[in-house]
DOMARMAR-47855 format. One record per residue (C-alpha): residue number from 1; residue in one letter; x, y, z. Coordinates in steps of 0.5 Angstrom, whole numbers, plus 500, padded with zeros to 3 digits. Layout:
<pt num="NUM" residu="a" east="X" north="Y" up="Z"/>
...
//
This chain:
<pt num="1" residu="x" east="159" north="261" up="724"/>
<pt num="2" residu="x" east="156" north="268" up="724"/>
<pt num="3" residu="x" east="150" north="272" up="721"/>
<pt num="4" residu="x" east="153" north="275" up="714"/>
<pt num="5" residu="x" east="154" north="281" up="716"/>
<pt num="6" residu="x" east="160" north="282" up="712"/>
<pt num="7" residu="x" east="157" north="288" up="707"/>
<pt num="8" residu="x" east="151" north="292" up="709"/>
<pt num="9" residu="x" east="147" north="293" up="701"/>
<pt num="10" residu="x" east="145" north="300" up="700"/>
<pt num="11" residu="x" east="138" north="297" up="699"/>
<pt num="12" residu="x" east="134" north="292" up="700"/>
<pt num="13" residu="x" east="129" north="289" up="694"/>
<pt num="14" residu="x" east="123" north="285" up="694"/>
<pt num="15" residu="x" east="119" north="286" up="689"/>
<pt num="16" residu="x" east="120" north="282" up="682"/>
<pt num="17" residu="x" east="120" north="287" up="678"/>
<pt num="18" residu="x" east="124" north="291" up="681"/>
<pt num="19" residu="x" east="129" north="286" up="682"/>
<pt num="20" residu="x" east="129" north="284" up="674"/>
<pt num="21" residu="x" east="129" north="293" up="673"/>
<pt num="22" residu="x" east="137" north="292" up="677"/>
<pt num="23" residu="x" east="143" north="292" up="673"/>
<pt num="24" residu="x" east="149" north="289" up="675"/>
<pt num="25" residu="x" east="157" north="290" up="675"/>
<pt num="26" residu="x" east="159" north="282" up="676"/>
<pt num="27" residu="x" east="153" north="279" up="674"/>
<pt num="28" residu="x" east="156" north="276" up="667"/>
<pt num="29" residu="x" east="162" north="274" up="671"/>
<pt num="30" residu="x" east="160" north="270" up="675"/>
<pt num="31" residu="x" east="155" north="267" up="670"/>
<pt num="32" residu="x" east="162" north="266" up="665"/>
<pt num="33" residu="x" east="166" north="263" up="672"/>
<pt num="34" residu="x" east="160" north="258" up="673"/>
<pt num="35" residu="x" east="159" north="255" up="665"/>
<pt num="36" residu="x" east="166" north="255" up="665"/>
<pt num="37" residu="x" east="167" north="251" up="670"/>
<pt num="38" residu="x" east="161" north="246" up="668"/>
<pt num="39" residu="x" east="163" north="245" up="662"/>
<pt num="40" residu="x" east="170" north="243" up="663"/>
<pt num="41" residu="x" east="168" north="239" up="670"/>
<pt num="42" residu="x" east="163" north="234" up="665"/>
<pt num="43" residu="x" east="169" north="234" up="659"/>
<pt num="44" residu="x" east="174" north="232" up="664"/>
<pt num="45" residu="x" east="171" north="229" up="671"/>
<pt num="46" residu="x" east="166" north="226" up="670"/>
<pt num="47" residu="x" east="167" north="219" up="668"/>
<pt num="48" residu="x" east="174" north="218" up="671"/>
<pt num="49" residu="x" east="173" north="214" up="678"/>
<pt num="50" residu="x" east="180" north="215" up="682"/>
<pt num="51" residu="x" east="182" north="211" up="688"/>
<pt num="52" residu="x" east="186" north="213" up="694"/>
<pt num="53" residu="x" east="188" north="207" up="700"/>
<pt num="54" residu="x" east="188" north="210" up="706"/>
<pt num="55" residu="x" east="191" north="208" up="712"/>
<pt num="56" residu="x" east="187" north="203" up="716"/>
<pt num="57" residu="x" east="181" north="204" up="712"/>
<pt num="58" residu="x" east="183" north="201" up="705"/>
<pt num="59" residu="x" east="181" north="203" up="699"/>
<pt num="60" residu="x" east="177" north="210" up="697"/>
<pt num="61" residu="x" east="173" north="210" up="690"/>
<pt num="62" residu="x" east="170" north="217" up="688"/>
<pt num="63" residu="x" east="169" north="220" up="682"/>
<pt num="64" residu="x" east="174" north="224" up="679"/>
<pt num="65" residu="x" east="170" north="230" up="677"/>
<pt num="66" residu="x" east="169" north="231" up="685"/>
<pt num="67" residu="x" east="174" north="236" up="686"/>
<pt num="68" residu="x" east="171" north="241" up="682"/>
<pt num="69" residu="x" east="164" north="240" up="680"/>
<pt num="70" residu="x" east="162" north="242" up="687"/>
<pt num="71" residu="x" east="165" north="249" up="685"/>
<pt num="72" residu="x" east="158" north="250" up="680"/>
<pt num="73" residu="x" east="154" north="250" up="687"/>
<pt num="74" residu="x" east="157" north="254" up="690"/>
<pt num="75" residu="x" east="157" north="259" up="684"/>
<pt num="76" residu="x" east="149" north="258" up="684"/>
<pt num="77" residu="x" east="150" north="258" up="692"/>
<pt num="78" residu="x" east="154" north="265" up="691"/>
<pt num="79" residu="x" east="149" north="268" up="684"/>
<pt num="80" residu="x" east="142" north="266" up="688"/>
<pt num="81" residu="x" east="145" north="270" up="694"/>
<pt num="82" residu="x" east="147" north="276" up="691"/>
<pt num="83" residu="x" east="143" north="276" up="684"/>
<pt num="84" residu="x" east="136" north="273" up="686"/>
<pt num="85" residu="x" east="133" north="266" up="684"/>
<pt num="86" residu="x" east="130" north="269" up="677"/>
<pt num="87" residu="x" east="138" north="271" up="675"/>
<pt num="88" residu="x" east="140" north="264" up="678"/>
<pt num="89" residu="x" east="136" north="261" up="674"/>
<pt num="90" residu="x" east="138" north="263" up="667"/>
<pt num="91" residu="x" east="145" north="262" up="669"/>
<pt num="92" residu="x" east="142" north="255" up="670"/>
<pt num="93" residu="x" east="140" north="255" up="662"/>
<pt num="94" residu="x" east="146" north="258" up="660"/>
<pt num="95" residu="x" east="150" north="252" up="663"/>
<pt num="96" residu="x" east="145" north="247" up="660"/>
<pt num="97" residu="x" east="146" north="249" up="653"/>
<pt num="98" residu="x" east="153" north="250" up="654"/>
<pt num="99" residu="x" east="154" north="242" up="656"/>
<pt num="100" residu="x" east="149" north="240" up="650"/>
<pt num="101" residu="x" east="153" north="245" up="645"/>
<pt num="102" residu="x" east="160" north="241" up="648"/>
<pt num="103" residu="x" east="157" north="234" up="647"/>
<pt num="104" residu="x" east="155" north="236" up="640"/>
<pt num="105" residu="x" east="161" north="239" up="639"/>
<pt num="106" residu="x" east="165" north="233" up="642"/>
<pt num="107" residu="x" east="160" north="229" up="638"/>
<pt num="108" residu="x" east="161" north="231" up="631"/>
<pt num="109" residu="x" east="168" north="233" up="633"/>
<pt num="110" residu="x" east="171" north="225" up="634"/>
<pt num="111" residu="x" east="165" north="223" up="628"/>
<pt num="112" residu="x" east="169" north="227" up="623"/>
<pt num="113" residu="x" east="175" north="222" up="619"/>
<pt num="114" residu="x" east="181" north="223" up="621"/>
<pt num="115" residu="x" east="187" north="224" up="616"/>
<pt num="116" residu="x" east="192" north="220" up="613"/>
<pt num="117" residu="x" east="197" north="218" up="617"/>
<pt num="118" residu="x" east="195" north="221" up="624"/>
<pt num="119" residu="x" east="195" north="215" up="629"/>
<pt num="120" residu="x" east="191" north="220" up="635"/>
<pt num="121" residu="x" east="184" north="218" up="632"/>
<pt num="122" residu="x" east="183" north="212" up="638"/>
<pt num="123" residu="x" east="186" north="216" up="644"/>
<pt num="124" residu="x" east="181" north="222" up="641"/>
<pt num="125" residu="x" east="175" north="217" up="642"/>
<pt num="126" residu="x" east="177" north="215" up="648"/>
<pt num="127" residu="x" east="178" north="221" up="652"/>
<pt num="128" residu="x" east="172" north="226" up="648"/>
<pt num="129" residu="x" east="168" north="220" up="645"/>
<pt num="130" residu="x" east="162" north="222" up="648"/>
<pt num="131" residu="x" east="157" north="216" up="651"/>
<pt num="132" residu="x" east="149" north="217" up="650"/>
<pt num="133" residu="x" east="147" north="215" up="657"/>
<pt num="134" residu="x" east="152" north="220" up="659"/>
<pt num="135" residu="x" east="151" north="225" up="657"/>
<pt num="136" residu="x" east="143" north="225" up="658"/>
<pt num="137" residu="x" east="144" north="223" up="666"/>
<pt num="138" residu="x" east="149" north="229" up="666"/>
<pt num="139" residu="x" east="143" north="234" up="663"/>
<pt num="140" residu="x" east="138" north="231" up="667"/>
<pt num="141" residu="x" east="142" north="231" up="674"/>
<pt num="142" residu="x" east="145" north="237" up="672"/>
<pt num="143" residu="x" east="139" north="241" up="670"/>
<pt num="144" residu="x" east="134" north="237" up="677"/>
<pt num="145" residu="x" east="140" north="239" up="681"/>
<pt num="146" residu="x" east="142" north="246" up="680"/>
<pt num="147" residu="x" east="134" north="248" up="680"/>
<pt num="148" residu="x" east="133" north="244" up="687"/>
<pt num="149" residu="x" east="138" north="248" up="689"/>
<pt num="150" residu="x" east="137" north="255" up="688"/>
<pt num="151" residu="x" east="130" north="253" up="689"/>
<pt num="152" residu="x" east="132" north="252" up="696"/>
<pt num="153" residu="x" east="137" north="257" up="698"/>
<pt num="154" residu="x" east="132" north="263" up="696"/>
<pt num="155" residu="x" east="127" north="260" up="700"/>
<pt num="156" residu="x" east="131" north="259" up="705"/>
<pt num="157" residu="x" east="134" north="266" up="705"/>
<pt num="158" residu="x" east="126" north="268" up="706"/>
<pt num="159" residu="x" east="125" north="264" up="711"/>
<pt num="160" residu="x" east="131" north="266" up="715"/>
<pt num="161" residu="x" east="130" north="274" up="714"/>
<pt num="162" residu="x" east="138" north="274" up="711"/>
<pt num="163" residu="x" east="141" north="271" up="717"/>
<pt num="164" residu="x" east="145" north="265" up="717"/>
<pt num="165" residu="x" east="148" north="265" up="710"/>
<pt num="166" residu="x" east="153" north="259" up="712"/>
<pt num="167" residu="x" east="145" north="254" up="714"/>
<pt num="168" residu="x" east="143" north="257" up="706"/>
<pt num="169" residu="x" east="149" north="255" up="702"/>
<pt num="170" residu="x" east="149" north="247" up="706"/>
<pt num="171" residu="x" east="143" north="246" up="706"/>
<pt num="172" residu="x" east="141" north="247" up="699"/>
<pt num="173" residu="x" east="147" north="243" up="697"/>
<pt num="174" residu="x" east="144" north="238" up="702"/>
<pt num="175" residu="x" east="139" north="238" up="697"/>
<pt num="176" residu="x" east="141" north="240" up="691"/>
<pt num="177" residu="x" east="147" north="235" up="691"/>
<pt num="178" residu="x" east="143" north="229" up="693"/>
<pt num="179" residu="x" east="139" north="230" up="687"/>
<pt num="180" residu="x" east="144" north="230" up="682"/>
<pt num="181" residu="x" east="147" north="224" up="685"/>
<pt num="182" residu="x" east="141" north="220" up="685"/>
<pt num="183" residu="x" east="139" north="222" up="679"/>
<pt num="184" residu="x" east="148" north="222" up="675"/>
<pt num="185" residu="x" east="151" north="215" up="677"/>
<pt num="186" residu="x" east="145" north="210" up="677"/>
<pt num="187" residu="x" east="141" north="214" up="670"/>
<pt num="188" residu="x" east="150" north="214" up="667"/>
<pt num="189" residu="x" east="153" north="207" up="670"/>
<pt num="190" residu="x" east="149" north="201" up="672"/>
<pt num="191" residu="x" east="149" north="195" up="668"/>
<pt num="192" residu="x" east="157" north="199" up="666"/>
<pt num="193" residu="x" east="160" north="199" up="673"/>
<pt num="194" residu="x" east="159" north="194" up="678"/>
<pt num="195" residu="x" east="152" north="196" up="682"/>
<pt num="196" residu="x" east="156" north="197" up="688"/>
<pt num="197" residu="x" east="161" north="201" up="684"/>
<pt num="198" residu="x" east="156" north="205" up="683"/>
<pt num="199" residu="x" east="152" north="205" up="690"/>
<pt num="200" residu="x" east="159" north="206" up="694"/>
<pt num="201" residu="x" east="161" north="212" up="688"/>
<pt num="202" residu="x" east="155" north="216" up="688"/>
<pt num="203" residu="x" east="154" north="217" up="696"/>
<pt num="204" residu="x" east="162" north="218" up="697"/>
<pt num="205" residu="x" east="161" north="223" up="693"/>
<pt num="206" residu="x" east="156" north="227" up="695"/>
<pt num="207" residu="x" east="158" north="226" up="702"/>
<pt num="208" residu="x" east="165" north="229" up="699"/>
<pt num="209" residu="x" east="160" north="234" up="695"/>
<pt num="210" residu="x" east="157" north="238" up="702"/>
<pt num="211" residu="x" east="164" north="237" up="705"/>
<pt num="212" residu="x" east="167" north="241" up="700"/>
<pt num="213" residu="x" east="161" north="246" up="701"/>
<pt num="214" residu="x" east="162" north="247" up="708"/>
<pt num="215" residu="x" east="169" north="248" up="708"/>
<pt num="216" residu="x" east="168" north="253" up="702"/>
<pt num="217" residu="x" east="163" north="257" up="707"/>
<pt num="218" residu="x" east="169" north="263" up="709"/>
<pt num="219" residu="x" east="170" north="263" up="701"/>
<pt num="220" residu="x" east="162" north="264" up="700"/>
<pt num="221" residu="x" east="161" north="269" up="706"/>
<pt num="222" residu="x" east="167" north="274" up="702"/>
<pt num="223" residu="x" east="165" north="273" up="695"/>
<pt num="224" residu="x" east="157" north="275" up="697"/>
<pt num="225" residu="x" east="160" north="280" up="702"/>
<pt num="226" residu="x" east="164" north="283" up="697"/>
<pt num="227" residu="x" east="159" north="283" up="691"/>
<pt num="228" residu="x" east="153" north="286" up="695"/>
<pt num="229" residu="x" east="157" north="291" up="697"/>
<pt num="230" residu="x" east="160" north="291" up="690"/>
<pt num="231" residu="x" east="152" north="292" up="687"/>
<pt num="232" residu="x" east="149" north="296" up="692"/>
<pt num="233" residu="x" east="143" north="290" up="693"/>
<pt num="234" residu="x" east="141" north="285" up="698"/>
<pt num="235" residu="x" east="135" north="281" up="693"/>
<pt num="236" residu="x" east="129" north="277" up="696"/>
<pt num="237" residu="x" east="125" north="273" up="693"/>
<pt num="238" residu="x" east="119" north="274" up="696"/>
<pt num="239" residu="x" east="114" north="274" up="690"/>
<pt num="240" residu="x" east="118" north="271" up="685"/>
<pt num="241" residu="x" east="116" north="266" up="681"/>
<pt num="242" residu="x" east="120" north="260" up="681"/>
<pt num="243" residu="x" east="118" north="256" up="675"/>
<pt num="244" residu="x" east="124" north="253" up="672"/>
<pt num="245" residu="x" east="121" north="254" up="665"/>
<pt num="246" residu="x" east="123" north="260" up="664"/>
<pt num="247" residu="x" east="129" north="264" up="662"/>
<pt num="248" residu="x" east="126" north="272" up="664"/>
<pt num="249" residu="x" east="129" north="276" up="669"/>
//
C-alpha cells in the first residue's frame, strides 16, 4: 500500500487552537453518516447471531451486526484523519447520546399499550424490545472503543509524520475493535448464550471486523484523499488533549 499521497492539503495545522478555529465543508456530513450508521447497526445487527456452513469446514457463527458496524470505525478512521481527535471525539458523543435516545425511545415505544384489536404487539417487543444488559454492554464497548481508536489513529499519525495511512486505520481498528469486543459479547451474552457461543462469536467477529477494515483501505485512501483536498487541511494532533471527557473542539 502507498503513503496517502493522494491529496496535497494546502495547509498543514498543529496547533490545537488553531485546529478548533477551522471550519469545515463535510464535517457534519460525515458525523450524520456515522450516527446513522451506528444506530441503525445496534436497532438491527447486534443481537442476531447468523450462520453460514461452509465447504470443508462446517458451521461459521458470526453476529449479524458484523456487516455493517465496521463501517462506524472506519468513518471515525476517516473523521480523526481528516478532521483531528478533538472533532473525532465529539462525533463520538454524538453517536453515545443517539444510541441512549434510541434505546429510550425503544423502550417507551414497546412499553406504550397497544390498541384494541392490534395482533403486532408481541412481534414488536421481539424485534425492538430493548434488553438492559444490552443496551449497557453496547454503550460501554461502544463508548471504550471508539475513543481507543481515535486515540490510537491520531497517534499513530503523529508518530508516522502522515505516512502510511493504510498502518493507522488497522492498527487502530486493531485495537479499538478488540476493545469493543472484549467488552460487547461477554458484558451482553454470558449466561444467555452458551459460553462457547459466546467466546467463538466474539473473536470471529472481531477478526472479520479488522478484515473488513483492510479491505475498505482503498475506500479510506479516496474519501480522506478527497476530503482533505475538499478542506484545504492536513491536522496533527500534536498538542491535543486527549481526554475523552470533553466535548470541545
Amino acid at each position: 500500500m502507498q503513503d496517502q499521497d493522494t491529496s496535497q492539503p494546502t495547509r498543514r495545522i498543529d496547533s490545537a487552537e488553531a485546529i478548533s478555529q477551522q471550519r469545515f465543508k463535510y464535517y457534519d456530513f460525515a458525523m450524520a453518516a456515522f450516527v446513522v450508521i451506528l444506530v441503525l447497526s445496534n436497532v438491527i445487527g447486534a443481537a442476531k447471531p447468523a450462520q453460514f456452513d461452509l465447504p470443508g469446514i462446517g458451521p461459521f457463527v458470526f453476529g449479524a451486526g458484523i456487516l455493517f458496524f465496521p463501517l462506524s470505525y472506519v468513518l471515525g478512521d476517516v473523521l480523526t484523519e481528516v478532521y483531528g481527535y478533538a472533532r473525532a471525539r465529539r462525533v463520538v458523543w454524538a453517536g453515545f447520546g443517539a444510541v441512549v435516545f434510541m434505546a429510550l425511545m425503544s423502550w417507551v415505544v414497546v412499553s406504550l399499550p397497544p390498541a384494541d384489536g392490534w395482533e403486532g404487539q408481541a412481534a414488536y417487543e421481539q424485534v425492538f424490545g430493548i434488553v438492559p444488559r444490552i443496551v449497557l454492554a453496547s454503550l460501554m464497548a461502544f463508548w471504550a472503543g471508539e475513543f481507543a481508536n481515535a486515540f490510537v489513529m491520531a497517534r499513530m499519525k503523529v508518530w508516522s509524520k502522515g505516512k502510511h495511512l493504510w498502518q493507522r486505520t488497522i492498527g487502530s481498528t486493531v485495537v479499538g475493535q478488540g476493545v469493543d469486543s472484549l467488552i460487547f459479547y461477554p458484558v451482553a451474552f454470558l449466561g444467555i448464550w452458551d459460553t462457547g457461543q459466546v467466546i467463538t462469536v466474539m473473536i470471529t467477529n472481531y477478526v472479520l471486523k479488522v478484515l473488513w477494515e483492510a479491505l475498505l483501505t482503498p475506500v479510506t485512501y479516496r474519501v480522506v484523499g478527497w476530503l482533505k483536498k475538499a478542506e484545504g487541511v492536513d491536522i496533527y494532533d500534536a498538542d491535543t488533549n486527549f481526554t475523552p471527557f470533553s466535548v470541545k473542539s
